[in-house]
C-alpha positions in Angstrom: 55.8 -34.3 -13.8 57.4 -34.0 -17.1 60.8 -33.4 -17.7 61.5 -29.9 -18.8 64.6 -28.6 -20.7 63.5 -25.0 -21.0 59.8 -24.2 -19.3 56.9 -24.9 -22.1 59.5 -27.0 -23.7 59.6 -31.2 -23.7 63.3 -32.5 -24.2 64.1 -36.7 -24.1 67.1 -37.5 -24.9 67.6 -41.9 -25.4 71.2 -42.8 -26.7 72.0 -45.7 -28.2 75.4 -46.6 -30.0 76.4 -43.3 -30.3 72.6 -42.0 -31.4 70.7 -39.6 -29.9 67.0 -39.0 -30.1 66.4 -35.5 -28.5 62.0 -34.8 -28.7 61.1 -31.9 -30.5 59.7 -28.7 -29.0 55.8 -30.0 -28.4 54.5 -26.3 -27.1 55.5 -23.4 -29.1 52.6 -21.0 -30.0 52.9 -19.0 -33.4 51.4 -15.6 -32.8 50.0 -13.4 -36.2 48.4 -10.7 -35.6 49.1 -6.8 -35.3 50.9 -4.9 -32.0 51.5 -1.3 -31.8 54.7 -1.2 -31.5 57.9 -3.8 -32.3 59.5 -4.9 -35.5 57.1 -5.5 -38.2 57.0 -8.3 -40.3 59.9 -10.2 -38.9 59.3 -13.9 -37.3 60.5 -12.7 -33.7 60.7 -15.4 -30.6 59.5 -14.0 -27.4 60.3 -16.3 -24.6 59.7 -13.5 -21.2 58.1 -10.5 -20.7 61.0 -8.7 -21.4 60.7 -9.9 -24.6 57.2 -9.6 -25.0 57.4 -5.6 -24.2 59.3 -4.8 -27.4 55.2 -5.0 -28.9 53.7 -2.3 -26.6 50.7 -2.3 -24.0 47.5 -4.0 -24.3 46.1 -1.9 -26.4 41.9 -2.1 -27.4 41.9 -3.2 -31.2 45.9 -4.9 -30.4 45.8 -8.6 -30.4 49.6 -9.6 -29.8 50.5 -7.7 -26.4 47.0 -9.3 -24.8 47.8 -12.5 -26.3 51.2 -12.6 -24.8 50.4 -10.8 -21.2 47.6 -14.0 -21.1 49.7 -16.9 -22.1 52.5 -15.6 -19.8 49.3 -15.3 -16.8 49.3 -18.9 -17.5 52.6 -20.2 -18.4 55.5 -18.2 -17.5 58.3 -18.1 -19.4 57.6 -20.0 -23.0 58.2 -19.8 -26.6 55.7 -17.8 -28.2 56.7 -17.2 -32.2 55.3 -14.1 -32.9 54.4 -12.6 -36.5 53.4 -8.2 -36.1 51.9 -7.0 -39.3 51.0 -3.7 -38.1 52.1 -0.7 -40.4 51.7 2.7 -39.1 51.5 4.6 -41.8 48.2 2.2 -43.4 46.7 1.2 -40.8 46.0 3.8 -38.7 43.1 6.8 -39.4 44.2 10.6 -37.7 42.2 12.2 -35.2 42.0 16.0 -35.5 42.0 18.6 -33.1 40.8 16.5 -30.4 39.2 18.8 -27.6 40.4 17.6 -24.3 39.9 19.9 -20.8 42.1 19.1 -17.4 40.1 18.0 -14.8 42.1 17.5 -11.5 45.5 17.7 -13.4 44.0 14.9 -15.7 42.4 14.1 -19.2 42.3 10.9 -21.2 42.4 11.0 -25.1 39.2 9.3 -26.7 41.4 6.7 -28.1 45.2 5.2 -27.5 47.5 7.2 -29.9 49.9 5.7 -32.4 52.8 7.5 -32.5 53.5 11.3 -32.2 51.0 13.5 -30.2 50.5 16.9 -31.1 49.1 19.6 -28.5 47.6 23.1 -29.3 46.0 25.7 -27.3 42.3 25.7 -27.5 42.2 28.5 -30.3 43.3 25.1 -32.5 47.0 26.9 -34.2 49.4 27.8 -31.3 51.4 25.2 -29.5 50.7 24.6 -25.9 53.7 26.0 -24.2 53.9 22.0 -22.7 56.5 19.9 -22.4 56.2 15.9 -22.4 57.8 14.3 -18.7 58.5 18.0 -17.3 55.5 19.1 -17.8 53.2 16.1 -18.4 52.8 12.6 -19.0 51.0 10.4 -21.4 51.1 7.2 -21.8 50.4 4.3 -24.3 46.9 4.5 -23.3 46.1 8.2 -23.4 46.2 9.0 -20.0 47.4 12.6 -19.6 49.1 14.0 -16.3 49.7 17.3 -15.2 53.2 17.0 -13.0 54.0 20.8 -13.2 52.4 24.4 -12.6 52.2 25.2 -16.0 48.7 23.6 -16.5 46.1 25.0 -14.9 42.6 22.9 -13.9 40.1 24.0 -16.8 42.3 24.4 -19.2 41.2 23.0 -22.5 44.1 21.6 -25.1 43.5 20.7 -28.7 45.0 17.1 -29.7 46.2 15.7 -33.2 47.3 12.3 -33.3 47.0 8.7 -35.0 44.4 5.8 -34.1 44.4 2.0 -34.8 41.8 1.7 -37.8 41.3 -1.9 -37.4 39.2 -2.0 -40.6 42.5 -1.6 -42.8 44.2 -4.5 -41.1 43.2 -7.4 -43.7 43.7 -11.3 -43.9 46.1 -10.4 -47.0 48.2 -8.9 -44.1 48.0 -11.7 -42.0 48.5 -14.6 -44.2 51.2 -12.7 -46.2 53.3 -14.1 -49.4 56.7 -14.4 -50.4 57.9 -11.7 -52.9 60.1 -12.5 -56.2 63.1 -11.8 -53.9 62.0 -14.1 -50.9 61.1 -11.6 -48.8 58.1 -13.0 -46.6 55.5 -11.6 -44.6 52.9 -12.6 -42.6 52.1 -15.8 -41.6 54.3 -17.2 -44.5 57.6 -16.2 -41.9 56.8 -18.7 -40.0 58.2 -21.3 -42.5 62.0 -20.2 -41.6 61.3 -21.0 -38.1 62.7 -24.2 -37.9 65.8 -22.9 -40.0 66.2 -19.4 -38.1 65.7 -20.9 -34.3 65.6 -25.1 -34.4 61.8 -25.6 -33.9 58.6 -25.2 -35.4 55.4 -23.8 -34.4 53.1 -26.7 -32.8 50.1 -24.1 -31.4 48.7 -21.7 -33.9 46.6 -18.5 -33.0 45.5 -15.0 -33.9 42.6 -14.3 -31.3 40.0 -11.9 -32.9 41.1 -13.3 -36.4 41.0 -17.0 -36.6 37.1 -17.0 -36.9 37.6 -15.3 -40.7 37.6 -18.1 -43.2 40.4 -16.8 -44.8 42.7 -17.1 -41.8 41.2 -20.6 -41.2 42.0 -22.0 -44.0 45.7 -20.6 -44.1 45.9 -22.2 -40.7 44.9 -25.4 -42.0 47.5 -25.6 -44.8 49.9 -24.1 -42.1 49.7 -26.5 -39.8 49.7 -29.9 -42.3 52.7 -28.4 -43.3 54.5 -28.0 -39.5 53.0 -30.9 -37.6 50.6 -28.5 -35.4 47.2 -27.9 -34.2 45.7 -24.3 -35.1 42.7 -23.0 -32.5 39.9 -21.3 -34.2 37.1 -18.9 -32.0 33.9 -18.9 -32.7 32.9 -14.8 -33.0 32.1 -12.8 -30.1 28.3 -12.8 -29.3 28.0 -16.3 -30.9 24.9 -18.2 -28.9 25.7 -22.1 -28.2 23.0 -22.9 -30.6 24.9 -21.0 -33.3 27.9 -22.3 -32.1 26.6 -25.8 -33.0 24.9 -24.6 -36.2 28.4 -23.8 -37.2 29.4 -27.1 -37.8 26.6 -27.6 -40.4 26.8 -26.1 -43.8 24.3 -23.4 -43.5 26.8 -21.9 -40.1 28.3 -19.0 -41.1 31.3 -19.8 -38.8 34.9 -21.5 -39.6 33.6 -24.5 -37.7 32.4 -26.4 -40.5 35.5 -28.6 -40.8 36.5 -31.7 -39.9 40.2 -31.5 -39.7 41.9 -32.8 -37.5 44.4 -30.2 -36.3 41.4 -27.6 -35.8 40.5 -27.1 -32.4 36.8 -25.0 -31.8 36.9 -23.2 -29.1 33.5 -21.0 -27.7 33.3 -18.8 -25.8 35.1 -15.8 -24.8 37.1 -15.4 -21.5 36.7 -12.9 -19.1 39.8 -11.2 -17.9 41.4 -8.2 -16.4 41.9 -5.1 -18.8 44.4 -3.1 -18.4 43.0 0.0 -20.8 39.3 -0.3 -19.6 40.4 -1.0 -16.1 37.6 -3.4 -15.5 37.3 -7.2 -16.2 36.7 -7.6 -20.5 36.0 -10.4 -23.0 38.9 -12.0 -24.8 39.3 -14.5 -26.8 39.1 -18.2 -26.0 42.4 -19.0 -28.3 45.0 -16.8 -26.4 43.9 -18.8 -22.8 43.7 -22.1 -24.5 47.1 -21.6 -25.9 48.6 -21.0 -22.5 47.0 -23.7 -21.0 48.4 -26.4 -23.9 51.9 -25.2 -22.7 51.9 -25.2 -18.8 49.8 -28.8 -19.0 52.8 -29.9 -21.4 55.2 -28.4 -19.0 54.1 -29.8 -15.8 52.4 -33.3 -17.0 53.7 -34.1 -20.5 52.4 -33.3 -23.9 50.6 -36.5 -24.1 47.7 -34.7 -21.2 44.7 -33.7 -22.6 44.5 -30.0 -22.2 40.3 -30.6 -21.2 39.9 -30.0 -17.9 42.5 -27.7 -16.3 41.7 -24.5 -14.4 42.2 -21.2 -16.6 43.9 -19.0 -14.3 43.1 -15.5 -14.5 40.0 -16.1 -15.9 37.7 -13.8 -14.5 34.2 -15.5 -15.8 33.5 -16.1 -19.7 31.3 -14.3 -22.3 27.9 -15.8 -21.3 27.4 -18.7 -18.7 27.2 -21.9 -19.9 25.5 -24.3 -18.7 27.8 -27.6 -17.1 26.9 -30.0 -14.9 29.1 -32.8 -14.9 26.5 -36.3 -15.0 24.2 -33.9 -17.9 24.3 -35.1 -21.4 21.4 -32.7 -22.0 23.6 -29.4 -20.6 25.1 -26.7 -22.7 29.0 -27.5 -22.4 27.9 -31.5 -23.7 25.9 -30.6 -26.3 28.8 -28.7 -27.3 31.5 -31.1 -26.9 29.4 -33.6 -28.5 29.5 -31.2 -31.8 33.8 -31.2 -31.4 33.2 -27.8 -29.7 35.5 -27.0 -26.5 34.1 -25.0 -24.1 33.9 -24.0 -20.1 33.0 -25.4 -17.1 32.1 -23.8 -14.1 30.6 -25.1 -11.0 30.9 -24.4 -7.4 34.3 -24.0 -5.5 35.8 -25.6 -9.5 37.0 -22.0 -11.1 36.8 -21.7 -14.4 37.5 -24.4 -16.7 38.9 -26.0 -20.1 36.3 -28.7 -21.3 36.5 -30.5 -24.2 38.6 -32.9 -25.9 37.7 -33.8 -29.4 39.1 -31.5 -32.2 37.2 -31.1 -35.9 37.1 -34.2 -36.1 34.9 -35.1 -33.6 31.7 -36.7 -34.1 32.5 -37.1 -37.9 35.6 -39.2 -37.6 35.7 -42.0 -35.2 39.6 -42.1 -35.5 41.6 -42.1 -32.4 42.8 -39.0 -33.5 40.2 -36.9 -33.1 41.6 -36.6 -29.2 43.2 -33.5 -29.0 46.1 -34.8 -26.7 46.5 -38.0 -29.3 47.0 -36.2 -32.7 50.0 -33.5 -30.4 51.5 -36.8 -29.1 51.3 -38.2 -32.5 53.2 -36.0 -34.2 55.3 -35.4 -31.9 56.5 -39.1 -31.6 56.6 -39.0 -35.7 58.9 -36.3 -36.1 61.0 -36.4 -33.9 62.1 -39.9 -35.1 61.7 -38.7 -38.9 64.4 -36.0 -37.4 66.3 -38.1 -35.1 67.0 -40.0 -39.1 69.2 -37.4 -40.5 72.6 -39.9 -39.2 71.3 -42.6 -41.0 70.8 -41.3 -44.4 72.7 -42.0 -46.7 75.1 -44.6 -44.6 75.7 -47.7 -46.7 73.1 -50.5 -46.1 74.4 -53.6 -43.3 72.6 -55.4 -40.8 74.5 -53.5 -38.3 73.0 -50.5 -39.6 69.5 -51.7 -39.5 69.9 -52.8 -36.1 71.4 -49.2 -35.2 67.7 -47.6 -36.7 66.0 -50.2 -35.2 67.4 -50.1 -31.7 67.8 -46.1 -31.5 63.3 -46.0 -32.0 63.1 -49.0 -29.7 65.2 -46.8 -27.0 63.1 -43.9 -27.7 59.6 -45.6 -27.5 61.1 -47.6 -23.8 61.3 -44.1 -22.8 58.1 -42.8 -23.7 56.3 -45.6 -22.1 58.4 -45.6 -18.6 57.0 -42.0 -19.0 53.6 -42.5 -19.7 53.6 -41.0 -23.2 53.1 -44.4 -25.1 51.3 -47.6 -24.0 53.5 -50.9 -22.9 54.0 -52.6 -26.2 55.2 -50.0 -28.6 57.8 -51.1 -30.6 59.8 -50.5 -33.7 60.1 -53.6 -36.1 62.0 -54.7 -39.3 59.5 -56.8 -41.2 61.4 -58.6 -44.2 57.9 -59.2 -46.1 58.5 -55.1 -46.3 62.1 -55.0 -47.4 62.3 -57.2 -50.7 65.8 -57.3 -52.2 64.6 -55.1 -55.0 63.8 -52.3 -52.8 66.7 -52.4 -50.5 68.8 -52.5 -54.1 67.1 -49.1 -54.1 68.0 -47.6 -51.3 64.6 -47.8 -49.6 64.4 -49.0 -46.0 61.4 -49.5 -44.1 60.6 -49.8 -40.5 57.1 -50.7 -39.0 56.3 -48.1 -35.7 53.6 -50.0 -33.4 52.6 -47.8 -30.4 49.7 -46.1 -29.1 49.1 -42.9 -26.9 46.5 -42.9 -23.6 43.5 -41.5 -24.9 42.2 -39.7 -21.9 39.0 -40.7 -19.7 36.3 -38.9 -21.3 33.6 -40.7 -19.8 33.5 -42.8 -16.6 30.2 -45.2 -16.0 29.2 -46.7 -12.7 27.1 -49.8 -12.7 24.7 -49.6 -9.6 23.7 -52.8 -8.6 21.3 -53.4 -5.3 22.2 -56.5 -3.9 19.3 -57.6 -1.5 21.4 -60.2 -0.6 23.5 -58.3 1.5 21.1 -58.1 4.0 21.2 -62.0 4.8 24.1 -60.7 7.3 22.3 -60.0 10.0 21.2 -62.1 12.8 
């Protein structure tokens, strides 16, 4: 089990003369995308459900409350940034004089409504004589309820309202800018997170959006910049042979790329809807995401997140074909491309499986583990943080000794953990430090560790000894 300090959230603290090394948050998601309700444009931290609710139901066409009401299926409480660029007044088309009739003290709207509702009689210009929660409800998916006398069965209203129009909702939105007065939108708030809450975003996602090439690539520079891993889904009704030919330069997916903080995810996950009220296909990215945080918060973030059941997972897009000893079957084939998938056998539930990002088969780096390049940068910046006392103190051998001594602490207690391999160390190599750059105020230390890749492949050797029958008499 790993330590936790807040749930989805690693904290190690190693103190050595007077220093501290605290690890940096390894699991928080940041969320872009649009909700239909909730402040807009505004880097908010949602941490419960109670937090989560400030962006409205699961609406169809909505990406954040799904996203949110999945990860917390699968994670609990965690620290989801999240990034709303929904605007009201652009991004929503109005419906007209809707015609609606009560049918057993119900009717449903054809679509959820944004905002105010307005009711006539069925001649189109008089206002029902109605009134909202004395006379009836509707909710947030435009499900209206008699609950008085005053509407009769058969009666037949006229409705005026707002719908999502998902076509105005563009990757300019999403990626956002900074204005002449640093104002920010977008994706671009996500750069004060470290300054507005003390951590940045390590999982990035926008289910339905990160397969536009656009949002890819503002992922990419994203996540060089923070240290993080961005997930991209391959597009709904993608076939595994497309899937692979999306690696290639003639795909017309975002998978052609062989970075190495791009995780490929196909396909979609089947799950419970709340607005259809029948299992639905989401997004691969939004269960992934929770997954990455309750495997960091119950094993450590050096786990592979391959390989761990997806719970509410009702089934995925199409079936893919797994069989564990197959190199021939669907889900290797994909992995073998860098492509994370499903696996589902009998009695196993559904599955993550894969754990190569981008770049995977390309690169033959270490680093193209998933679980290897998280660890990595975790173990990086949170020393490159941990720094901050040292700067600037005048050069001694004490001091030295101090750096030295505070990693070494820190790397002992990743590998009593597991995190690191027995052997890691933290050195201070003269042949690095001539006088001439020490007379420059240039130190430098030499960090020698390694992180457990994780089994990917286990071989049996069968050997039929016909020897072993010489034991009888």
């Amino acid at each position: 089990m790993a330590a936790q300090y807040l749930h989805g959230v690693e904290t190690i603290e190693s103190e050595i003369g007077g220093q501290t090394i605290s690890v940096v948050k390894s699991s928080v998601i940041a969320l872009v995308g649009i909700a239909p309700t909730g402040p807009s444009n505004v880097l908010t931290l949602c941490t419960t459900p109670a937090d989560d609710a400030q962006f409205g139901k699961a609406l169809p066409g909505f990406n954040i409350p799904k996203t949110l009401q999945v990860i917390r299926a699968i994670a609990g409480s965690s620290p989801v940034l999240v990034v709303n660029v929904f605007n009201p007044t652009t991004h929503t088309v109005a419906v007209t004089a809707e015609s609606q009739t009560v049918t057993n003290g119900r009717l449903k709207l054809a679509f959820p409504p944004i905002g105010t509702v307005t009711i006539k009689l069925n001649d189109g210009t008089t206002d029902a004589p109605i009134v909202k929660d004395v006379d009836y409800t509707l909710d947030e998916f435009g499900n209206f309820q008699a609950i008085s006398t005053n509407i009769a069965n058969a009666t037949t209203y006229k409705f005026t309202y707002k719908k999502l129009d998902g076509s105005t909702v563009t990757t300019t939105n999403l990626i956002g800018a900074v204005d002449v007065n640093n104002n920010r939108t977008g994706m671009a708030l996500f750069d004060l997170a470290y300054n507005t809450f003390g951590f940045k975003p390590k999982v990035m996602i926008s289910p339905t959006y990160s397969s536009l090439s656009a949002i890819a690539a503002a992922f990419a520079a994203a996540a060089n910049k923070f240290r993080a891993i961005y997930i991209l889904d391959a597009p709904y009704g993608t076939t595994p042979s497309a899937a692979i030919a999306g690696r290639g330069i003639a795909g017309s997916l975002v998978f052609n790329t062989s970075d190495q903080r791009a995780f490929l995810l196909y396909p979609y996950i089947k799950t419970f809807d709340d607005y259809l009220q029948a299992d639905a296909d989401y997004p691969y990215s939004a269960f992934m995401a929770g997954v990455i945080i309750k495997t960091d918060a119950d094993l450590g973030y050096w786990y592979s997140p391959s390989n761990k059941q997806i719970p509410n997972a009702t089934g995925s897009e199409r079936t893919i074909e797994w069989a564990i000893n197959d190199a021939n079957c669907e889900a290797n084939q994909l992995n073998a491309a860098g492509i994370t998938t499903v696996a589902a056998g009998y009695g196993t539930g559904l599955r993550t499986w894969g754990n190569r990002n981008a770049a995977f088969p390309s690169s033959t780096t270490v680093k193209n583990f998933v679980s290897i390049r998280r660890a990595d940068d975790m173990v990086i910046e949170t020393m490159e943080l941990a720094s901050i006392d040292f700067i600037d103190q005048p050069l001694s051998q004490a001091q030295i000794d101090a750096i030295r001594e505070a990693g070494n602490t820190f790397i002992r207690s990743l590998i009593q953990r597991g995190a690191v391999l027995p052997g890691s160390r933290v050195l201070y190599n003269k042949a690095d430090n001539p006088a001439s750059e020490l007379a420059a105020g240039r130190v430098t230390f030499e960090r020698v560790y390694m992180c457990p890749p994780p089994i990917e492949r286990i071989t049996y050797k069968d050997v039929l000894d016909i020897s072993l029958l010489n034991q009888f008499n």
